[in-house]
Residue, then its C-alpha position, 0 to 999 in steps of 0.5 A: x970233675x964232672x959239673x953241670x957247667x962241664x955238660x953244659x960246655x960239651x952241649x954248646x960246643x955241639x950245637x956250635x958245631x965245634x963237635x960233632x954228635x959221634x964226639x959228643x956221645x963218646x965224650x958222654x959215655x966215656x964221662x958217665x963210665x969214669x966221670x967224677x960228679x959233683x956229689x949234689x949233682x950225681x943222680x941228674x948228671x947221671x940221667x942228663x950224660x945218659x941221654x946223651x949218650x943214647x943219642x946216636x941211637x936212630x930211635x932216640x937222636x938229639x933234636x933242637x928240643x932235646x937239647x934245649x931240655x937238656x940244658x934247661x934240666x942243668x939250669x941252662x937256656x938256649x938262644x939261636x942267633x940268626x946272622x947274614x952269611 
């Protein structure tokens, strides 16, 4: 079942580069294809997976901003944190 939380997870763990952006695009055009939504949710989920899934697009791409959009619209804010390498 595809949930706000579900989304939110695979944004983080691409931001954390635990994911690379061809994985994160595949897992959300697989997921708006055979996804089950969470009923309420299904319209904005929609709307969210389908960006995602445009952002290996040269003309669309997945900036800083557009995550961070993106994880506002699931009701989600980000954080950056700066540490000594």
């Amino acid at each position: 079942m595809i949930s706000k939380q579900t989304i939110g997870s695979q944004l983080a763990a691409y931001l954390h580069h635990e994911i690379t952006l061809p994985d994160l695009v595949n897992w959300a055009e697989l997921a708006l294809m055979d996804g089950e939504f969470v009923e309420q949710e299904a319209q904005e989920l929609s709307i969210v997976l389908s960006r995602l899934g445009a952002a290996d697009v040269r003309a669309f791409g997945l900036t800083w901003e557009d995550c961070e959009e993106l994880l506002h619209q699931l009701g989600f804010s980000a954080r950056v944190e700066v540490a000594a390498a």
